[in-house]
C-alpha positions in Angstrom: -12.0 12.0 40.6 -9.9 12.9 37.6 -11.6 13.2 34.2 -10.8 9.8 31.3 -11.3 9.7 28.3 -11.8 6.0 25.9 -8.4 5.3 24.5 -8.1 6.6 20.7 -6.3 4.0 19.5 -8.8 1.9 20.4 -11.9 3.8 20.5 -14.7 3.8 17.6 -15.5 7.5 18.5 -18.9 7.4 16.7 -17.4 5.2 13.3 -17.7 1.9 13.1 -13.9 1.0 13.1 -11.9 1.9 15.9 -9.0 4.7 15.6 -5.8 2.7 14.8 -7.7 0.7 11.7 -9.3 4.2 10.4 -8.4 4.6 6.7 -6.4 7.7 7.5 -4.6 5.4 10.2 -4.7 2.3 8.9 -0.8 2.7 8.1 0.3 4.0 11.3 -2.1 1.2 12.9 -0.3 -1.7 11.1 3.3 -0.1 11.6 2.3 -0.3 15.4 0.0 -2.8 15.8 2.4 -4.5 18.6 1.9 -1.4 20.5 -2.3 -0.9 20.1 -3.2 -4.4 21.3 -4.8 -4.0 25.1 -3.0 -7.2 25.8 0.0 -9.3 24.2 2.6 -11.3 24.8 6.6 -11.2 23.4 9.2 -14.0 22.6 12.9 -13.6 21.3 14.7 -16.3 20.2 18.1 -17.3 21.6 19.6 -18.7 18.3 19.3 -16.2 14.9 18.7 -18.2 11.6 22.0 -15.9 9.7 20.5 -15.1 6.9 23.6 -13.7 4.3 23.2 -10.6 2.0 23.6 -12.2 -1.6 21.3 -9.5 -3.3 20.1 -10.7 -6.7 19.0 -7.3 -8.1 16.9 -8.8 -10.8 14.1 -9.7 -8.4 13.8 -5.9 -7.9 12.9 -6.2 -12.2 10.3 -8.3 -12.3 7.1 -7.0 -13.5 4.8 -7.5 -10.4 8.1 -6.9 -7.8 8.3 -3.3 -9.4 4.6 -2.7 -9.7 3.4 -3.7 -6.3 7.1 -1.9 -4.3 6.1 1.0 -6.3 2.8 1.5 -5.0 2.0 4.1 -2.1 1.1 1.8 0.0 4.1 -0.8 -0.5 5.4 -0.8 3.0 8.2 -4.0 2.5 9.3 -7.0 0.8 12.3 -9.3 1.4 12.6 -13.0 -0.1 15.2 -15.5 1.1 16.8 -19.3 0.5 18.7 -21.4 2.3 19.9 -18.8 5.0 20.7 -16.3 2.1 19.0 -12.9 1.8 18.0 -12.9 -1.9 16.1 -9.7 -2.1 15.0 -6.6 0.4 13.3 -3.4 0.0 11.2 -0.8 2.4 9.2 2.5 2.0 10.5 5.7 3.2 8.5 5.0 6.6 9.6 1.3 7.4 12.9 -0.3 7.5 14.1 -3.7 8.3 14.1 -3.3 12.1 9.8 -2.2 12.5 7.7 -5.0 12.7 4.4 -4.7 10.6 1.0 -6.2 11.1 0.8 -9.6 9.6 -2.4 -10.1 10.5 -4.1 -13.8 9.5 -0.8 -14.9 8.5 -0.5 -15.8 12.1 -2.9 -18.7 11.0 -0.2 -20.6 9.6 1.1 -21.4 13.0 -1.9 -24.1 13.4 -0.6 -25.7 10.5 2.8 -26.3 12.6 1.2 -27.4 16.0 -2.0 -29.1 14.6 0.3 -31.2 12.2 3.1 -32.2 15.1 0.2 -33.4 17.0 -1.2 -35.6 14.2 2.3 -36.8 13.5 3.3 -37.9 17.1 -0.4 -39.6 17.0 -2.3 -37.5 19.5 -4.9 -36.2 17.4 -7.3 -37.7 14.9 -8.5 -35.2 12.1 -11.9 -37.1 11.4 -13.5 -36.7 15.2 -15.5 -34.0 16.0 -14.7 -30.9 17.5 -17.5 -31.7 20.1 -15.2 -34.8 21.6 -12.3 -32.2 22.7 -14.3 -29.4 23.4 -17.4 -30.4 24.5 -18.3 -27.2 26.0 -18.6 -25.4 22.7 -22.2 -24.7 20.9 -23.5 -26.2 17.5 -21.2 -23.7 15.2 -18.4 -26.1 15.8 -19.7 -29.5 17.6 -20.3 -31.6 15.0 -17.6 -30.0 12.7 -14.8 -32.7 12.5 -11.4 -31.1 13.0 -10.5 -31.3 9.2 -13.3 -29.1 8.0 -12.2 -26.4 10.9 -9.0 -26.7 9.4 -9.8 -25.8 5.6 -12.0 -23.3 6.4 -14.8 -26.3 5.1 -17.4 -25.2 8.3 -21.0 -23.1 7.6 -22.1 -21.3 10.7 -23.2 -17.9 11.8 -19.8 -16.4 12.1 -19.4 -13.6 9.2 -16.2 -12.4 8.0 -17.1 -9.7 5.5 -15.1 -6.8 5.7 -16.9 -4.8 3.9 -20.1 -5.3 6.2 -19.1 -2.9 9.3 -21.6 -5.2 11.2 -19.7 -8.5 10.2 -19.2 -11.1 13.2 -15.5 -10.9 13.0 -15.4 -6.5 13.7 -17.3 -7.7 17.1 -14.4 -10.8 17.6 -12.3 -7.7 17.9 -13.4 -6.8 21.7 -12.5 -10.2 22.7 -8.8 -9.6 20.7 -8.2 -6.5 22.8 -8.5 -4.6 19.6 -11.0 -2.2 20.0 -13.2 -1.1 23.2 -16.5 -3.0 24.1 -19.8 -0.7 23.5 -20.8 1.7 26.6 -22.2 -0.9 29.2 -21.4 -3.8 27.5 -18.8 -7.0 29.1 -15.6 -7.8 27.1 -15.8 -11.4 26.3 -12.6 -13.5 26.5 -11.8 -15.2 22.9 -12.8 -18.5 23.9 -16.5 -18.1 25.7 -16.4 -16.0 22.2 -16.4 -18.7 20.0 -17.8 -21.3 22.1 -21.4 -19.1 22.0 -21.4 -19.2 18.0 -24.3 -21.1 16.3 -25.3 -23.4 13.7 -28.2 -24.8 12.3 -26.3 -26.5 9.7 -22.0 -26.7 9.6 -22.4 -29.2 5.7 -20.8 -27.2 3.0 -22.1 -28.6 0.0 -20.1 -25.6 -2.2 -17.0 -27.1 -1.7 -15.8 -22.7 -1.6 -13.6 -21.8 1.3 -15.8 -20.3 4.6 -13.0 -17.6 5.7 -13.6 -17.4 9.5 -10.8 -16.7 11.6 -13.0 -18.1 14.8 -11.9 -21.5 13.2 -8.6 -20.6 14.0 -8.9 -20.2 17.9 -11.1 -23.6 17.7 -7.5 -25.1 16.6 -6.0 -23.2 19.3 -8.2 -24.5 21.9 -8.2 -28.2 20.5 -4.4 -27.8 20.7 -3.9 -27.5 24.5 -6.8 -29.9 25.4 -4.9 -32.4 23.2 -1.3 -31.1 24.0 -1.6 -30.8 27.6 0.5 -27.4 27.0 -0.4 -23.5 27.1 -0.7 -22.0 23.6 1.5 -19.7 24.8 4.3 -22.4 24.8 3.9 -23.6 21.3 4.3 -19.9 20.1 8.0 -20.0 22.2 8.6 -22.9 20.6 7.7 -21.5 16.9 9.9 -18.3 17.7 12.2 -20.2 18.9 12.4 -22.8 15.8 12.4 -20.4 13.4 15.3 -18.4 14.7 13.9 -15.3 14.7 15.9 -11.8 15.3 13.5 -9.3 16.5 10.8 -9.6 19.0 8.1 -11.6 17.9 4.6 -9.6 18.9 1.4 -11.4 19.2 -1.7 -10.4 20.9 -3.6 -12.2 23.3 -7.1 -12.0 25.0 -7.6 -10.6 28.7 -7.0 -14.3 30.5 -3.3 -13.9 27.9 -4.3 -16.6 25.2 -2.6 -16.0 22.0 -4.6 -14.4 19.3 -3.0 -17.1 17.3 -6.4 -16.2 14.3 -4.2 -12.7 13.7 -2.0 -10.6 15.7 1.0 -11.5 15.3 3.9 -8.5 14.3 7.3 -9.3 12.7 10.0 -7.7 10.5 10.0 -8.7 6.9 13.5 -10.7 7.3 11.6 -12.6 10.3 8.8 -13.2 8.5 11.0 -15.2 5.7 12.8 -16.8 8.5 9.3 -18.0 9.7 8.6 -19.6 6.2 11.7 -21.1 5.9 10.3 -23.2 8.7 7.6 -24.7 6.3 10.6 -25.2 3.7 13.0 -27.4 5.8 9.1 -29.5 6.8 8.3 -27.7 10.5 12.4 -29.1 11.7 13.3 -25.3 13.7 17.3 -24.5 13.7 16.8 -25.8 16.9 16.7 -28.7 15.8 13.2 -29.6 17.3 10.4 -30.6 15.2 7.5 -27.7 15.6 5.8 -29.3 12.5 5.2 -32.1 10.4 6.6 -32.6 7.0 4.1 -35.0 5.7 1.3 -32.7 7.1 3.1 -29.8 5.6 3.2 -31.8 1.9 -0.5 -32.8 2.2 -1.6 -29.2 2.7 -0.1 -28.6 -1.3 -1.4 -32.0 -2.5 -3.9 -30.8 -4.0 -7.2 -31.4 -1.4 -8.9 -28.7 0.9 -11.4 -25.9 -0.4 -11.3 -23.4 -3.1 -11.1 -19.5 -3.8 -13.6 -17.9 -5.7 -12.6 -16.1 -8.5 -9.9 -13.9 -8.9 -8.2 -16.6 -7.0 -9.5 -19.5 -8.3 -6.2 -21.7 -8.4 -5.9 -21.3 -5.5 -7.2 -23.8 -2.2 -7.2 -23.7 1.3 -6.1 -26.6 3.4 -5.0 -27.0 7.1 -4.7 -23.6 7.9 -3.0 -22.5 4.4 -3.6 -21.8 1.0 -1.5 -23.4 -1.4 -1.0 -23.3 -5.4 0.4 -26.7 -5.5 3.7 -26.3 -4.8 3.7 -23.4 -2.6 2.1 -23.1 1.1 1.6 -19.3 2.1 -1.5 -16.6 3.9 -2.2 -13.5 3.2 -3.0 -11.2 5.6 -6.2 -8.3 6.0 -4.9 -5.6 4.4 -2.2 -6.3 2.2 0.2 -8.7 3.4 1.2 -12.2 2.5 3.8 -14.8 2.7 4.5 -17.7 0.4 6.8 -20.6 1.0 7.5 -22.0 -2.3 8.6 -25.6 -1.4 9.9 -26.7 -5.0 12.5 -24.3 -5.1 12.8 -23.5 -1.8 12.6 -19.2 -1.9 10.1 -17.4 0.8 8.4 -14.2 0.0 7.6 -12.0 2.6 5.3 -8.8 1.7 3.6 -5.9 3.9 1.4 -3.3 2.4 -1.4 -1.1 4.1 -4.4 -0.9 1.4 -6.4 2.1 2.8 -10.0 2.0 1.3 -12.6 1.5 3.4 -12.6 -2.6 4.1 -8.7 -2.5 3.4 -9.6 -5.5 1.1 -8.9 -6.0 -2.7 -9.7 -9.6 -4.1 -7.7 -8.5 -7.1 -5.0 -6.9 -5.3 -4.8 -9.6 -2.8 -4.2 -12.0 -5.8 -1.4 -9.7 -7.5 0.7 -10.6 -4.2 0.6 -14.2 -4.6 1.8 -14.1 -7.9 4.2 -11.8 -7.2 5.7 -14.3 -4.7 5.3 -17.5 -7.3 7.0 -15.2 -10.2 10.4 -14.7 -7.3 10.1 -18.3 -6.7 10.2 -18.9 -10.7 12.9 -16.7 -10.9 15.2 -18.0 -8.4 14.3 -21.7 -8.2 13.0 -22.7 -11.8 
């Protein structure tokens, strides 16, 4: 028998983070995320959203655009409105062809099928998770969809990046992200977040609960509900949105979409993406992959808030929104804000590359970065 050894990429090789999201990789890792997942699945879209070269070179000026594009670990921005290409620009290592890691940005895609399915009357936010999935366990039973939703749930899923031992590093074996321990199975996502626990889901705080497990709940909830694969609504998101490039996202061993973070697009995709929340979930398709009522509740104000240095900041149905934007960010240094006053999309990609490739205050320099374009160009 020939000798193996674990795959590097994917291997922790004695450290607690495996070899693509090391800090000395972390870049490479997000530039090729698409190609490091054990298992994923690809969509192009048959219609491209045109999106014009109009360059306003004054966006380039603004105090946060030329602080954050400046940084080392800048890796692109591009903003666009109404099928126009307002603003683009890529470190020396990416370009507007490479698709980047946008990690929990991927969320946002509940936001799209959850709200169709409340729109077209199939789903009622106020029942319990426990009356669509009734094989789950007390982390999510007597959760009612809403709370899943904003992030509203207590249970014993951790997502603390800075904790090497947090719940949502050992998620990653069930993503096809990183290698199961020696002798150990590798769970699929779902029999993953069906086993978590809860003596308690109330959240008297009010604060948001970040779990991305809440995420594949949705997921879940959406087929039961839909009678269709997961893997269809993301063809139809790809599709709406009129994407140019591939559109990457992982999936678990039995191929469900890893729909709580791994999807990869371009910068210009990503924008195309938002401009899906701007014209209220209607694709270029013209199919509805979203609701525009759902999509104005999620800024009306309601859902759970940051802590400080975010504070203005809340989560609702999948998002976060400042009132009259809807955007994500994304685990190490992306984000993406749909302003829906005036109508402009951000898209931004960075690789921060300290240990936890987190930074509250950095985090919350890119979403005012992306309100101070939409102030710019839309008023």
């Amino acid at each position: 028998m020939s000798a193996t050894y674990e795959n590097p990429d994917l291997s922790l090789g004695g450290s607690p983070l495996p070899g693509w999201n090391q800090p000395d990789r972390r870049r490479w890792g997000f530039h090729n995320l698409y190609r490091v997942f054990r298992y994923s699945m690809t969509v192009r879209s048959p219609a491209v959203l045109r999106l014009e070269r109009n360059l306003d070179w004054r966006i380039g000026d603004l105090p946060l655009v030329r602080k954050l594009t400046s940084s080392r670990i800048f890796s692109a921005i591009a903003v666009a409105r109404d099928g126009v290409l307002l603003h683009e620009a890529y470190a020396p290592d990416f370009g507007p062809d490479r698709p980047h890691s946008i990690q929990s940005i991927t969320k946002t895609t509940m936001n799209l099928v959850i709200g169709r399915l409340v729109e077209d009357g199939k789903l009622d936010l106020g029942r319990p998770v426990k009356d669509f999935l009734p094989e789950v366990g007390s982390g999510y039973a007597e959760a009612t969809v809403q709370q899943v939703l904003d992030m509203d749930v207590v249970n014993d899923f951790t997502e603390d990046y800075s904790d090497l031992d947090s719940a949502s590093y050992h998620q990653e074996v069930a993503m096809g992200w990183r290698l199961a321990a020696p002798g150990k199975p590798e769970p699929d996502s779902r029999s993953f977040v069906a086993g978590i626990t809860s003596r308690n889901i109330a959240n008297p705080s009010g604060a948001v609960h970040y779990k991305s497990s809440n995420t594949d709940i949705l997921g879940w909830i959406a087929e039961r509900v839909s009678g269709r694969s997961l893997r269809d609504h993301m063809i139809d998101i790809a599709e709406a949105a009129g994407l140019e490039h591939t559109f990457h996202i992982g999936t678990d061993r039995l191929g469900v979409p890893q729909v709580n973070g791994s999807g990869c697009l371009t910068a210009r995709d990503l924008c195309r993406y938002g401009l899906l929340f701007v014209r209220g979930g209607r694709g270029v398709n013209g199919r509805q992959v979203g609701s525009a009522r759902f999509i104005e509740a999620t800024r009306s104000g309601r859902g759970t808030l940051y802590a400080p240095p975010r504070e203005w900041i809340r989560y609702s149905n999948q998002m976060a929104t400042g009132g009259r934007w809807v955007g994500h960010g994304g685990y190490g240094g992306q984000y993406m804000l749909a302003d829906l006053q005036s109508g402009v999309v951000t898209a931004f990609f960075s690789v921060l590359e300290n240990r936890d490739a987190s930074d509250a205050a950095y985090g919350a320099e890119t979403v005012r970065m992306g309100e101070e374009i939409a102030r710019h160009v839309g008023g």
